[in-house]
C-alpha positions as CSV (number, residue, x, y, z in Angstrom):
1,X,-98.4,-94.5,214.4
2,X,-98.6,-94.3,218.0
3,X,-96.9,-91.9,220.1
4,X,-94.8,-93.3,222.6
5,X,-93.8,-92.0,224.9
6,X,-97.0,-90.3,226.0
7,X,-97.5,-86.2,224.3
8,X,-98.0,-83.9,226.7
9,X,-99.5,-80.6,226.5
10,X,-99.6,-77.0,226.5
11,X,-100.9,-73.4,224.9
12,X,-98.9,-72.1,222.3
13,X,-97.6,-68.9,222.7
14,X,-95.9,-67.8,219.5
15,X,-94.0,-69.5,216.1
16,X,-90.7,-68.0,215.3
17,X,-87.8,-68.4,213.4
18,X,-89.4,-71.2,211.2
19,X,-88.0,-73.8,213.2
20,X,-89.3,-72.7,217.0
21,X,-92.4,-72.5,218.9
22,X,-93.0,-71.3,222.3
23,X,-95.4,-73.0,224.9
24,X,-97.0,-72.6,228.1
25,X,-97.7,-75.5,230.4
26,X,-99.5,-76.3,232.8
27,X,-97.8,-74.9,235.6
28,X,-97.4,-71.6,233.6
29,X,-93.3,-72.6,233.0
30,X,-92.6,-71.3,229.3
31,X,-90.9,-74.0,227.0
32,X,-89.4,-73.7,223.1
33,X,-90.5,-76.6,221.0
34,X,-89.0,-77.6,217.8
35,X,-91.1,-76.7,215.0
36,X,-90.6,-80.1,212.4
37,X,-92.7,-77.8,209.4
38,X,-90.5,-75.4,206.9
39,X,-94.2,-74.9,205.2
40,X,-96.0,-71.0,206.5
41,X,-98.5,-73.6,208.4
42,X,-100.8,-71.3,206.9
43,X,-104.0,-71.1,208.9
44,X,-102.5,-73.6,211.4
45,X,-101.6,-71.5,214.2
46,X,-103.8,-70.6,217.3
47,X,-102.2,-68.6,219.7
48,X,-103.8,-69.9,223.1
49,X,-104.8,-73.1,221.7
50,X,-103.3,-76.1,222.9
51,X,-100.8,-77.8,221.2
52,X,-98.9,-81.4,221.9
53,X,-95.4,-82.4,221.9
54,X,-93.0,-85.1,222.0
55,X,-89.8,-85.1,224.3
56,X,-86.9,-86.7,223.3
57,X,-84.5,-88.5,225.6
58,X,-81.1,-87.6,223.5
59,X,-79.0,-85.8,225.5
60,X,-77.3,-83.7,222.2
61,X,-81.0,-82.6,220.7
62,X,-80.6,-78.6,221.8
63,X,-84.4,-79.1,222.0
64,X,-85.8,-81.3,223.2
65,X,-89.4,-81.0,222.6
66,X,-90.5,-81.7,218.7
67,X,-94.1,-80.2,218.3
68,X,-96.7,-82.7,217.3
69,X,-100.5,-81.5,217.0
70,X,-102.1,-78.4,217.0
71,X,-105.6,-78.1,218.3
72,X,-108.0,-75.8,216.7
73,X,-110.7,-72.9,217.8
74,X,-113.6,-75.9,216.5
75,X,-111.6,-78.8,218.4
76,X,-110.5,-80.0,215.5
77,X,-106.4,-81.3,215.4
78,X,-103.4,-80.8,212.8
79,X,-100.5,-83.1,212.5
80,X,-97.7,-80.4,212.2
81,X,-95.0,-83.0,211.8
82,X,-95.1,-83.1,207.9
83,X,-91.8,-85.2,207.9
84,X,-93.8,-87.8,209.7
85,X,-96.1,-88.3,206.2
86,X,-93.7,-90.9,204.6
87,X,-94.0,-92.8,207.9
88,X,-97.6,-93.0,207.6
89,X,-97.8,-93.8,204.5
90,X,-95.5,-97.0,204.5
91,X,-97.3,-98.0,207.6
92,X,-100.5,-98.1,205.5
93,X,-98.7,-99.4,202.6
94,X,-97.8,-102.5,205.1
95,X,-101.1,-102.8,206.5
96,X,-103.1,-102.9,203.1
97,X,-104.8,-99.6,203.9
98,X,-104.4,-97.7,200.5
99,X,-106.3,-100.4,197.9
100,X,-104.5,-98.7,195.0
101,X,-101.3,-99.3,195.9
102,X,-101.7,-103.3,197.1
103,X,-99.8,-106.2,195.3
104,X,-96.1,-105.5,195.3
105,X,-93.4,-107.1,197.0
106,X,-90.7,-104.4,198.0
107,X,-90.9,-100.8,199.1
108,X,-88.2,-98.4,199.5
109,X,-86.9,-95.5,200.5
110,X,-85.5,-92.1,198.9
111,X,-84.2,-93.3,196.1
112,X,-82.8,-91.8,193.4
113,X,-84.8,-91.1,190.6
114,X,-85.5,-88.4,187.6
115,X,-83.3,-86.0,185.8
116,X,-83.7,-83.4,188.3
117,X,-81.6,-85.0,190.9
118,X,-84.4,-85.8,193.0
119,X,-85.0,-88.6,195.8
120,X,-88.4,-90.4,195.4
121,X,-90.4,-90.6,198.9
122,X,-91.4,-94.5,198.5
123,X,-91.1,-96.9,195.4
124,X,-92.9,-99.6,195.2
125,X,-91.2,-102.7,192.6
126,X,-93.0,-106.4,192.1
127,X,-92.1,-108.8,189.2
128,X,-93.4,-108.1,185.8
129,X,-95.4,-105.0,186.9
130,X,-94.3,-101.6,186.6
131,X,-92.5,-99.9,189.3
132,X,-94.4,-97.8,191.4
133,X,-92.8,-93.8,192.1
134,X,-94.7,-91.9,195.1
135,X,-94.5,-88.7,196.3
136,X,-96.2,-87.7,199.6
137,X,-97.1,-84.5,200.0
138,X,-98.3,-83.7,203.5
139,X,-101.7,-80.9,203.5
140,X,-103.0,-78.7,206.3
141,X,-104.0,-75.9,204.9
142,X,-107.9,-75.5,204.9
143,X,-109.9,-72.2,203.6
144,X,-113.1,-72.2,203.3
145,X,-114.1,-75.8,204.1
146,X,-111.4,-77.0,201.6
147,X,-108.2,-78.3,201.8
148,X,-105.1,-76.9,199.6
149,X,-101.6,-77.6,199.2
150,X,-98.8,-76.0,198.9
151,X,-99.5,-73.8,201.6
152,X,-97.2,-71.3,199.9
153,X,-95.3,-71.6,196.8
154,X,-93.5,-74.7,196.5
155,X,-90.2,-74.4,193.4
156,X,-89.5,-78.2,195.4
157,X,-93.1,-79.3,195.0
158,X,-93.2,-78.2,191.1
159,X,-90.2,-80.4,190.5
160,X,-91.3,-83.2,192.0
161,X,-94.4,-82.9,189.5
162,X,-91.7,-82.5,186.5
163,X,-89.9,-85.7,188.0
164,X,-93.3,-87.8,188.2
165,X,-94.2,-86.5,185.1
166,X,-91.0,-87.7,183.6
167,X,-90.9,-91.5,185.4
168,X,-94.9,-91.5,183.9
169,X,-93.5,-91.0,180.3
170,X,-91.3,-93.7,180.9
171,X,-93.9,-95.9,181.4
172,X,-93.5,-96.1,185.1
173,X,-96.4,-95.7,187.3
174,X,-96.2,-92.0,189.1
175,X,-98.3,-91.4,192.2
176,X,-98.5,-88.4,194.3
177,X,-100.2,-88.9,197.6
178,X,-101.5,-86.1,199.6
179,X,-101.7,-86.9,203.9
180,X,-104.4,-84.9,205.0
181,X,-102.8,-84.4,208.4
182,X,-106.1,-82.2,209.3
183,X,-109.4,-83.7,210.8
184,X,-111.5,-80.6,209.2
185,X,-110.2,-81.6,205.7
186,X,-112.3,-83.9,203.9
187,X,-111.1,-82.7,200.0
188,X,-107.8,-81.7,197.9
189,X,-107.7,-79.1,195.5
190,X,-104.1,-77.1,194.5
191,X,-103.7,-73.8,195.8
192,X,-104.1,-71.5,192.5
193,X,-104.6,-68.6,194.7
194,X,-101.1,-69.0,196.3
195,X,-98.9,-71.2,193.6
196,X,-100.4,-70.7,189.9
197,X,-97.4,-72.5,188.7
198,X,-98.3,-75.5,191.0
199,X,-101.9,-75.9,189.6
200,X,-100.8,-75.8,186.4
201,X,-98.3,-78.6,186.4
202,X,-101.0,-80.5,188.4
203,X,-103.0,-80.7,185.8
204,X,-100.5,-81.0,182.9
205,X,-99.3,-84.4,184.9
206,X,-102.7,-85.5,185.3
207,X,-103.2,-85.1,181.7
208,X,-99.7,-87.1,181.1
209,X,-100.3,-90.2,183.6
210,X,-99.7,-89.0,186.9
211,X,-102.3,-90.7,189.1
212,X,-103.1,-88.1,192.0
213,X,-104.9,-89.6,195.6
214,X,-105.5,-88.3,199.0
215,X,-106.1,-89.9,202.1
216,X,-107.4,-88.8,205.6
217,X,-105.4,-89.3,209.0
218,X,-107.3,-90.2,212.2
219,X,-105.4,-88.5,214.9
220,X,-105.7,-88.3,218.4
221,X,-102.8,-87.3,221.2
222,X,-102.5,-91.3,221.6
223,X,-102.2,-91.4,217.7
224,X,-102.0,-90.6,214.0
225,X,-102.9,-93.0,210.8
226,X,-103.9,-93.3,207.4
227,X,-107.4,-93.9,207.6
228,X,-109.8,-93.6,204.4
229,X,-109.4,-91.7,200.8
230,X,-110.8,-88.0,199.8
231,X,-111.3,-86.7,196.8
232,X,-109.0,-84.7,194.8
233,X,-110.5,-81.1,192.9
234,X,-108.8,-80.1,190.3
């Protein structure tokens, strides 16, 4: 995924309101930047780092400016835009880039699945194969030199489990993907410390079919993509 236009920079001064970040540029102007993460971007925010944003050219956004990438004390970078996960994932779907999930013919789109009234992030469907339910999960979070997720407990993200778990007994095939949308992250493990009830049902769909992968992202202020798999600790 390349970013296009060009980001641009600046030092972020504060996160607020969920939803808004304030910036410094260059030139020392102050701007507010949309903030496209409802997770606590636990451990993902440097005052005084810089940070990179898109600008949009629709004249009706109230902001303009959707926050990007977050640079880190160790130079590292954080793809803050978890929504743009399902998009990296279907471009590396397209491409070939994650070998388990090769030889189908269709992918779509939030679709309908489960008994929890739930929208899968991808299916994948071929003839005479079984269809293919993914959920992406997008993880930043990194303690300790390991990566986590949720980030902070997640009621939406134990459903989603309950739903794969569910499409698995069905003889489905049920796949939750974590992005690791952070260059320092090279492993996976569930947050126990912050969501028991997530690690729990981790492991209980595990145990009932659920097949669990991660992959890293490359990312640069040019651009962001699926690039090789990590492992998982459960």
């Amino acid at each position: 995924m390349h970013f296009s236009p060009a980001l641009k920079p600046g030092k972020l001064l504060k996160r607020y309101k969920r939803f808004l970040a304030d910036v410094q540029l260059e030139d020392g102007t102050e701007i507010t930047l949309h903030c496209p993460n409802t997770g606590s971007m636990r451990n993902c925010l440097f005052p005084g780092e810089t940070v990179w944003f898109s600008t949009s050219n629709n004249p009706k956004r109230k902001y303009a400016h959707t926050w990007e990438l977050m640079t880190t004390p160790t130079g590292g970078l954080i793809g803050i835009h978890s929504g743009n996960a399902n998009a990296l994932v279907e471009e590396a779907l397209n491409k070939g880039i994650i070998t388990e999930l090769t030889g189908y013919d269709s992918l779509s789109r939030e679709v309908k699945y489960g008994d929890e009234n739930s929208r899968i992030d991808i299916l994948l469907e071929a003839a005479q194969k079984p269809a293919c339910y993914i959920e992406v999960k997008s993880c930043t979070l990194l303690e300790d030199g390991q990566g986590y997720f949720p980030d902070a407990v997640s009621l939406r993200g134990q459903k989603h489990l309950r739903e794969l778990m569910h499409m698995a007994s069905l003889g489905h095939r049920a796949v939750l993907l974590f992005v690791v949308q952070h260059t320092d992250i090279h492993s996976v493990a569930p947050a126990a410390h912050i969501d028991p009830e997530y690690a729990n049902l981790l492991k209980k769909a595990i145990l009932s079919g659920v097949e669990v992968l991660a992959y890293r992202c490359e990312i640069s202020p040019d651009e962001i993509h699926l690039a090789q798999s990590c492992p998982v600790r459960v």
